[in-house]
C-alpha positions in Angstrom: -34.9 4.1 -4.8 -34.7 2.2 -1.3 -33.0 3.6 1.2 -30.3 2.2 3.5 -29.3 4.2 7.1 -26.0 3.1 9.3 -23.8 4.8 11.8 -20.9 4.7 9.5 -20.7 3.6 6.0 -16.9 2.7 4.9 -16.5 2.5 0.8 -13.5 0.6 0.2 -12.6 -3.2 1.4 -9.4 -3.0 1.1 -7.1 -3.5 3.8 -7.0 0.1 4.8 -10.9 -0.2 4.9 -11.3 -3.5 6.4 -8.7 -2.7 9.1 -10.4 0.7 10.1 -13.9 -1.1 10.3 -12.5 -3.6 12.4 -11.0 -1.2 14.6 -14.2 1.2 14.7 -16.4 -1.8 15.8 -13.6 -3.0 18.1 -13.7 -0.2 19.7 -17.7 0.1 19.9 -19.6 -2.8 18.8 -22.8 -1.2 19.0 -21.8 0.7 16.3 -23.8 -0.2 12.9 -21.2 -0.4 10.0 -21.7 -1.1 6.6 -18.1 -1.8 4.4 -19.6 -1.2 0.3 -17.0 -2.5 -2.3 -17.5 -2.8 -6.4 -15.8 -6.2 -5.8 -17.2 -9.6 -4.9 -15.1 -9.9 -2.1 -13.3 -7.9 0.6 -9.0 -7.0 -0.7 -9.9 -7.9 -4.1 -8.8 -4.8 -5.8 -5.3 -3.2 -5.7 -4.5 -5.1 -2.0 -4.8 -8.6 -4.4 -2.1 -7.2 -6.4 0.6 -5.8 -4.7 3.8 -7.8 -3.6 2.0 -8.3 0.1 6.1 -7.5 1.9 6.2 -5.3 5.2 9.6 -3.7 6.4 10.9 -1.7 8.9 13.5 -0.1 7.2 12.4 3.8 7.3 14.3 6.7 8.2 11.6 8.7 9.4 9.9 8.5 12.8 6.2 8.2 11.4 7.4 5.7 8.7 8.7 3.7 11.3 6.3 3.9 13.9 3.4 3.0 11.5 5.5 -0.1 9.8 6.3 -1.8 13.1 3.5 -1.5 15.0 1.6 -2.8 12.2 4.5 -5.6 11.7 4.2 -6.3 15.2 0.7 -6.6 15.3 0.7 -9.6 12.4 3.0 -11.4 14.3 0.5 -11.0 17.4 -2.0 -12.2 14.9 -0.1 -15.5 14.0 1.7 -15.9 16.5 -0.4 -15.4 19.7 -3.9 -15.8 17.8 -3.1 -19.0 15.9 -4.6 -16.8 12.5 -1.9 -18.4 9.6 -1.3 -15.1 7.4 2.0 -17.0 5.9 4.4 -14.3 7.7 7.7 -15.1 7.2 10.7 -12.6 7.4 12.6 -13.3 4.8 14.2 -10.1 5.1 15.1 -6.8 2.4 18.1 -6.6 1.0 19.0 -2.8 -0.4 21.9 -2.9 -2.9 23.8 -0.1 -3.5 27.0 1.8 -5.3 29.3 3.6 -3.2 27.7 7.3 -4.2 24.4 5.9 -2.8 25.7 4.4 0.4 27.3 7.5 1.3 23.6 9.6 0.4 22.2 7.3 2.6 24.6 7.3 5.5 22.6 9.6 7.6 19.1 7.6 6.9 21.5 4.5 8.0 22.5 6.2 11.2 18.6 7.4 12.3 17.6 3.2 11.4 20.5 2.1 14.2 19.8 4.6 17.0 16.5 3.7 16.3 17.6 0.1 17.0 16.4 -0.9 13.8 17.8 -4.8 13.1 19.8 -3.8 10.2 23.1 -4.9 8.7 25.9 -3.5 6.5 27.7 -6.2 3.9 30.4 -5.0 1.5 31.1 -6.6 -2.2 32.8 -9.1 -0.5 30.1 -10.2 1.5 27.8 -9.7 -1.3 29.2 -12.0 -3.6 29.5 -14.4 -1.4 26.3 -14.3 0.0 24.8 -14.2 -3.5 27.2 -15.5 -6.3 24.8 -15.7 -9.1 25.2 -11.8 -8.4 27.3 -9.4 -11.0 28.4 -6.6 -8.8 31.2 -4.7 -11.3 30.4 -3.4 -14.5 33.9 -1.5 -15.4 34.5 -3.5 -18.1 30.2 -4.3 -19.6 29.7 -1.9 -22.5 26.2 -3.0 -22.5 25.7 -2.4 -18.7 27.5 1.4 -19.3 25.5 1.9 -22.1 22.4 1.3 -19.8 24.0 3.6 -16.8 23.5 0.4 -14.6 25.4 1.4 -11.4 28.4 -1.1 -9.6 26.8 -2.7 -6.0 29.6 -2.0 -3.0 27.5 -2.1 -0.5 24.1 -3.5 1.0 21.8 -2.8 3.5 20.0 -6.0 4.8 17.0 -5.8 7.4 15.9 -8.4 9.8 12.7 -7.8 10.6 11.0 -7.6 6.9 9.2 -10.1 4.6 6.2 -11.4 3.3 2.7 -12.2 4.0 -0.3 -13.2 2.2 -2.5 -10.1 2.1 -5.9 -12.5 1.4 -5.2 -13.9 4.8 -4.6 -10.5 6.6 -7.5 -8.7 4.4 -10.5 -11.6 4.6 -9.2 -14.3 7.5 -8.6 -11.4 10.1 -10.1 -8.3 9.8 -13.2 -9.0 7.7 -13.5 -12.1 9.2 -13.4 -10.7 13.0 -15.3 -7.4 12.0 -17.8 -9.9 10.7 -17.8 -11.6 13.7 -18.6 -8.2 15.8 -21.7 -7.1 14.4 -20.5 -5.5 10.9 -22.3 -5.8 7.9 -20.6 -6.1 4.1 -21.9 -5.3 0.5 -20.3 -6.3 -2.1 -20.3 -6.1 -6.0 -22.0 -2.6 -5.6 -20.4 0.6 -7.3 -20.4 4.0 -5.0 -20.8 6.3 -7.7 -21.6 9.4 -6.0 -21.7 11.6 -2.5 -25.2 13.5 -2.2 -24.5 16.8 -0.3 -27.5 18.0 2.0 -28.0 20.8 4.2 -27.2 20.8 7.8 -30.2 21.4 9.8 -33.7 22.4 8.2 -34.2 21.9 4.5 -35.0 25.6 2.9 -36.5 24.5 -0.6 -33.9 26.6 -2.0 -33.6 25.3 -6.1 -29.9 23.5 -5.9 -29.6 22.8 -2.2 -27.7 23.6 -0.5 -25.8 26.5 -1.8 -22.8 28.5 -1.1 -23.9 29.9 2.0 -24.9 26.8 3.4 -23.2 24.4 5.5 -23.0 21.0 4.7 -23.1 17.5 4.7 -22.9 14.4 3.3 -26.2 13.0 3.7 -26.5 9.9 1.1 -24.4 8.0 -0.7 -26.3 6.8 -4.4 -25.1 2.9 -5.7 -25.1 2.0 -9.6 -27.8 -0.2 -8.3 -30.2 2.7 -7.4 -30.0 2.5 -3.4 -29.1 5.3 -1.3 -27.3 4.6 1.9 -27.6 7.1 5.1 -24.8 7.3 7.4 -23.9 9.8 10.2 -20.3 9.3 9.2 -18.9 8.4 5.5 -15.4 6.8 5.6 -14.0 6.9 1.5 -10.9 4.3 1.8 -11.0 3.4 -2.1 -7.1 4.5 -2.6 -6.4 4.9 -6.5 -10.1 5.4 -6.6 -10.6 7.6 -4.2 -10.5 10.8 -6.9 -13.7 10.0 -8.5 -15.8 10.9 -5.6 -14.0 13.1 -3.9 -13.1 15.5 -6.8 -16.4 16.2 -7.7 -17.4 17.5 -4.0 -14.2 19.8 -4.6 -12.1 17.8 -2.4 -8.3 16.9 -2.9 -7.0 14.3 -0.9 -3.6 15.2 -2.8 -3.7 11.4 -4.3 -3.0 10.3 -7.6 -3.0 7.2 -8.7 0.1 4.9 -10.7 -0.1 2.0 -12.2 2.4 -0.4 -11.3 3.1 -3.9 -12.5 4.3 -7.0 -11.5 6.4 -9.8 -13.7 7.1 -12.9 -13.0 9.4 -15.6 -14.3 9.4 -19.1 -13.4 12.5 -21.5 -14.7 14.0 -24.4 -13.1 17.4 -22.9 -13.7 16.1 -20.3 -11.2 16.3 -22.9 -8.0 20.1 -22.4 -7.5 19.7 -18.8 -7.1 16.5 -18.9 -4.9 17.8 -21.7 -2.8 20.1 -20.0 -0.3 20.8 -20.3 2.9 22.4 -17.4 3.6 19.2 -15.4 4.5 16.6 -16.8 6.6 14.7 -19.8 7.8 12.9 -20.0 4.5 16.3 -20.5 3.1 16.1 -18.4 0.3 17.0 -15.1 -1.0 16.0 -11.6 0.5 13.5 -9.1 -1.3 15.9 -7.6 -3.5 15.8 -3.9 -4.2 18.7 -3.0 -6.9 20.8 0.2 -7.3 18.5 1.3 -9.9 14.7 2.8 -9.9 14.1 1.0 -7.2 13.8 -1.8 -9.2 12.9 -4.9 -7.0 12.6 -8.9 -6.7 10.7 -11.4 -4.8 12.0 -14.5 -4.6 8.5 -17.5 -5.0 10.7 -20.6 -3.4 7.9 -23.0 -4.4 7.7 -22.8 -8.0 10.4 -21.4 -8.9 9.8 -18.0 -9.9 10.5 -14.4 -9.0 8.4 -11.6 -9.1 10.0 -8.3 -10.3 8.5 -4.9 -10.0 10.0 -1.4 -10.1 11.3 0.7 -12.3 11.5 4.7 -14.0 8.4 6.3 -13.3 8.8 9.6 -15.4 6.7 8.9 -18.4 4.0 7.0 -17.1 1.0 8.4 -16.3 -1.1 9.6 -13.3 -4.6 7.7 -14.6 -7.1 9.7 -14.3 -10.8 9.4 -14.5 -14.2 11.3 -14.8 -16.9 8.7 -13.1 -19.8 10.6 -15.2 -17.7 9.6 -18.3 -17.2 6.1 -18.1 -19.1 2.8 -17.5 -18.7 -0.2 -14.7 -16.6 -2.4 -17.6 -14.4 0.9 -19.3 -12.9 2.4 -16.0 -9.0 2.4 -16.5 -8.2 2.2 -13.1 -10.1 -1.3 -13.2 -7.3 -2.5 -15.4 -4.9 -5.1 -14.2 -3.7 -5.9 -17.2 0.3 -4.9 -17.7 2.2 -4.1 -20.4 4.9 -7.3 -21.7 7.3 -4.9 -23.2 7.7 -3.1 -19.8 9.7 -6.2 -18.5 11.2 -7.2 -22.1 12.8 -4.1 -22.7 13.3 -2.2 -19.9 13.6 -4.1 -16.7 15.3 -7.5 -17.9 17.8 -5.2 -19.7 18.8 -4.2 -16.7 18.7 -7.1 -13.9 19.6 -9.5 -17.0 23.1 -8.0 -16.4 23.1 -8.2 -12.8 21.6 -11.9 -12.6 22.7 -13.6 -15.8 21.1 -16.7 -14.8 18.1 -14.7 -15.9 19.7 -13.8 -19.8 16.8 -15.6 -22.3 14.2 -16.9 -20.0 10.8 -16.1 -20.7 8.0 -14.2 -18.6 5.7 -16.3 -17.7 3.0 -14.0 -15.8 2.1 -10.5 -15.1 -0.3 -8.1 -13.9 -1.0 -4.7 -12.4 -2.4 -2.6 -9.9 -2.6 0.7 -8.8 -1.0 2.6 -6.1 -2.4 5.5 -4.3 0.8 8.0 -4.5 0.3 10.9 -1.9 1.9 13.9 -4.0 2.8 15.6 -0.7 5.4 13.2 0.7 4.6 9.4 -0.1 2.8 8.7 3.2 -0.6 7.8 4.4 -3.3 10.3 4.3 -5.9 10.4 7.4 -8.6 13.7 7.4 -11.8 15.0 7.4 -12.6 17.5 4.4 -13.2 21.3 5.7 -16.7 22.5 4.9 -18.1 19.1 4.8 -19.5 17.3 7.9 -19.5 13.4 8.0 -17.1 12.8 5.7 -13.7 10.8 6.4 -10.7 9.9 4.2 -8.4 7.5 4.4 -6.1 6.9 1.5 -2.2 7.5 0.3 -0.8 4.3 1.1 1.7 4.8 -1.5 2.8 2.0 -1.9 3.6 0.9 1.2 -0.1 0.5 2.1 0.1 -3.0 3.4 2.8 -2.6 6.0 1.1 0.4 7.4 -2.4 -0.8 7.1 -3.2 -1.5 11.3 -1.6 1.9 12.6 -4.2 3.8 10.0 -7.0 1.8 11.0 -6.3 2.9 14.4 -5.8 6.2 13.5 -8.6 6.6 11.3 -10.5 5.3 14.7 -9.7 7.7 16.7 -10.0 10.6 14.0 -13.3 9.3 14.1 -14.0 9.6 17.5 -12.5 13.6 17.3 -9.6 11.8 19.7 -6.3 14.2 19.9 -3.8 10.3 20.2 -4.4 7.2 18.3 -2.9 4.2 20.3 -0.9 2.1 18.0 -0.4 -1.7 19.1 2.2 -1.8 21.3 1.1 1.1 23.2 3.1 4.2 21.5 1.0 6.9 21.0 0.6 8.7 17.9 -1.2 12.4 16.9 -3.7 11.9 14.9 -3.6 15.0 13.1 0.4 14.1 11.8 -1.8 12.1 9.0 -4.0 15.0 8.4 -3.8 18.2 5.8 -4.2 21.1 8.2 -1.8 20.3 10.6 0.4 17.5 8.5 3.3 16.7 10.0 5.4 13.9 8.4 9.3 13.8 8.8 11.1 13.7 5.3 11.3 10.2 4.2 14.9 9.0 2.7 14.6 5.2 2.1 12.5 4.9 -0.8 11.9 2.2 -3.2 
C-alpha cells in the first residue's frame, strides 16, 4: 500500500466540504489539504441534486443567522467578485389555510422583529397575484377526499431564490481553494478510518484496546492507499454513517431520499410568466399547504420542478460499507420512483393548479438528504475519545443555504476557537453546532 501524509484530509466535496477547505486554507495557506471524493468531480453527489434555493425565512436565531450570512456572502461573490453563480431572488412564497397561519403567527412575528423582508397576502391577493391558482375547495369532493387544505393566506419573502450550486460548489470554492495551495482527489472511495494509538505503539494484539486512547491515524481508499493526516474532516452527509458507525460514532444523521419531478409543457408559460414577483418575472418557489410540498418554477423551458411530500413510510437508507460494493450502494441511487409524482403529488397540486391536470412528467431524479434527528439543523463536532477526527454533516435539507457559515464554523472548531466569525461580522459559538453543548433554538418554519 503507498502512503499519503497531509495536515488535514477532508472526505466529502460537497459544498459543505468544499466550503470548509476553502475556509481552512483561507485562513492558513500553509496548511496542506487534501479534499477525497468517490466522484469525478467536486458537488457531484447529493449538492448536484438538490433544488440549489437559499431563504431567509427561519424563526429561529441560528437558522437565520447561518441562512443570511451565507446569502449574503453569494451575493458578495457575484456581486462584488464578478463570480456568475446565476443568483436571482425570485423569492418563497408559503401558502397557507387559516389554522396554519394562526400556528405560525408567532414564528411570523420573531421573522419581522428580526427585520426579515417578509410579506403577508390574503386570498384576495393570492388570486390575483396567481390566477391559475385554486384556493377553495368547499365544494371539490376529490380535493376533500384527499384532505387538501383551502389557502387564505401567504407568506412571501424577499430575500430568497435560486442559484446554481455547480457554480457555487466548483467555480468558487474549489476553484479558489485550488488556487491557494489545496490539493483534490477524486474518483477514490474512503472506505474506512484506521484507529491507532496515541503516543508509543505497545504491540498489544488488536491495537489499541479499551484502555487506550486514540486516534485516527490512516484513512484506507478502495484503491489501496492510506492517507495520513493530523486532522480528518468526514463532510460526506447521507454518507457519513458508513464510516463513522463502525468507529462507534453517531453523528445523529440519517439519511432520506428525496426526489425531484419535473414537467415541461408549453401550456405551463402562462402560469410561469408573471410579473407579479420579481425581476425574473416569474413565479415564486412555491411551498403548498400540504407536506411541504414545493415548486420551482424553470422560466426557460418551460417546466417546474416539484419536490415534497409525506415522509412517514419512506425509509431511512441504510447501509453496511463491508456489505456492499462501489456499483450496489443504495445511497448511490439517484434514480426516483414515477409513481411518487403520478399518484401522490399531482393528485394533490393537480387540484390546486389545474393547468397541470394530464400533462406528463417529463424528468426526475433523486438525492439524499442528511436529516439531523435531533432538530433538522447542521451538525459541527469532534467525536469524544477520538483525537483528529472532525464532522461536519446534518444539512437537512437546507444544506445549501447554510453551506459558508459551516465552513466557517467547522474552521474555527478546527482551530479549538470558542467564536466562528460569520461574513458579515456576527459572531457565532462554535459549540451551538456541536453535541455536548448543542444549543439550537426550536425551528418552526419547516418545509
Amino acid at each position: 500500500m503507498s502512503e499519503k501524509e497531509y495536515d488535514i484530509v477532508i472526505i466529502g466535496a460537497g459544498l459543505f466540504g468544499m466550503a470548509t477547505a476553502y475556509h481552512l486554507i483561507e485562513e492558513n495557506n500553509e496548511l496542506k489539504i487534501l479534499v477525497v471524493d468517490k466522484a469525478s468531480m467536486a458537488g457531484a453527489g447529493n449538492t448536484a441534486q438538490s433544488a440549489a434555493m437559499y431563504r431567509d425565512t427561519f424563526s429561529s436565531e441560528v437558522n437565520l443567522l447561518l441562512s443570511s450570512s451565507t446569502r449574503d456572502f453569494f451575493r458578495h461573490i457575484q456581486n462584488d467578485l464578478g463570480i456568475e453563480l446565476s443568483l436571482k431572488d425570485i423569492k418563497y412564497l408559503w401558502l397557507m389555510d387559516r389554522e396554519q397561519f394562526e400556528h405560525n403567527k408567532t414564528a411570523v412575528e420573531t421573522m419581522l422583529n428580526n427585520n426579515l423582508r417578509i410579506e403577508i397576502l390574503e386570498k384576495d391577493d393570492i388570486e390575483r397575484k396567481i390566477p391559475e391558482l385554486v384556493t377553495n375547495f368547499d365544494e371539490n369532493e376529490d380535493a376533500q377526499m384527499l384532505g387538501l387544505k383551502n389557502i387564505d393566506y401567504a407568506i412571501l419573502g424577499y430575500d430568497c431564490g435560486e442559484l446554481d450550486a455547480d457554480k457555487i460548489t466548483r467555480d468558487f470554492y474549489e476553484n479558489e481553494y485550488k488556487r491557494l495551495g489545496g490539493d483534490v482527489l477524486y474518483s477514490t472511495k474512503v472506505t474506512k478510518f484506521i484507529l491507532e494509538p496515541v503516543g508509543e505503539k505497545l504491540g498489544i494484539p488488536g491495537e489499541p484496546v479499551g484502555w487506550q486512547k486514540k486516534k485516527i491515524g490512516f484513512v484506507e481508499t478502495e484503491k489501496g492507499e492510506l492517507l495520513k493526516a493530523d486532522t480528518f474532516i468526514i463532510a460526506t452527509g447521507a454518507w457519513a454513517n458508513e464510516l463513522l458507525l463502525p468507529l462507534g460514532v453517531d453523528s445523529h444523521t440519517m439519511p432520506l431520499k428525496k426526489s425531484l419531478f419535473r414537467v415541461q409543457h408549453s401550456r405551463l408559460a402562462g402560469l410561469l410568466n408573471n410579473e407579479n414577483f420579481n425581476e425574473e418575472k416569474t413565479i415564486p418557489f412555491i411551498i403548498f399547504p400540504m407536506y411541504g410540498i414545493h415548486m420551482k418554477p424553470v422560466k426557460y423551458n418551460d417546466s417546474i420542478w416539484i419536490g415534497g411530500g409525506n415522509v412517514i413510510g419512506k425509509p431511512f437508507e441504510m447501509t453496511n460499507p463491508r456489505d456492499i460494493t462501489k456499483d450496489d450502494n443504495p445511497l448511490d441511487s439517484t434514480e426516483a420512483d414515477p409513481r411518487k409524482y403520478e399518484y401522490d403529488l399531482y393528485l394533490m397540486l393537480s387540484e390546486y393548479l389545474p393547468v397541470l391536470k394530464d400533462l406528463p412528467l417529463t424528468n426526475c431524479w433523486a438525492g439524499f438528504y442528511a436529516m439531523n434527528t435531533i432538530d433538522k439543523n447542521p451538525v459541527v463536532f469532534k467525536p469524544d475519545g477520538i483525537q483528529g477526527l472532525l464532522v461536519v454533516t446534518s444539512g437537512s435539507g437546507s444544506g445549501i443555504m447554510k453551506a459558508d457559515a459551516v465552513g466557517r464554523i467547522a474552521e474555527a472548531l478546527y482551530r479549538d476557537q470558542k467564536y466562528a466569525e460569520l461574513f458579515g461580522g456576527t459572531k457565532f459559538k462554535v459549540s451551538r453546532l456541536g453535541l455536548k453543548e448543542r444549543n439550537v433554538d426550536k425551528e418552526y418554519f419547516v418545509i
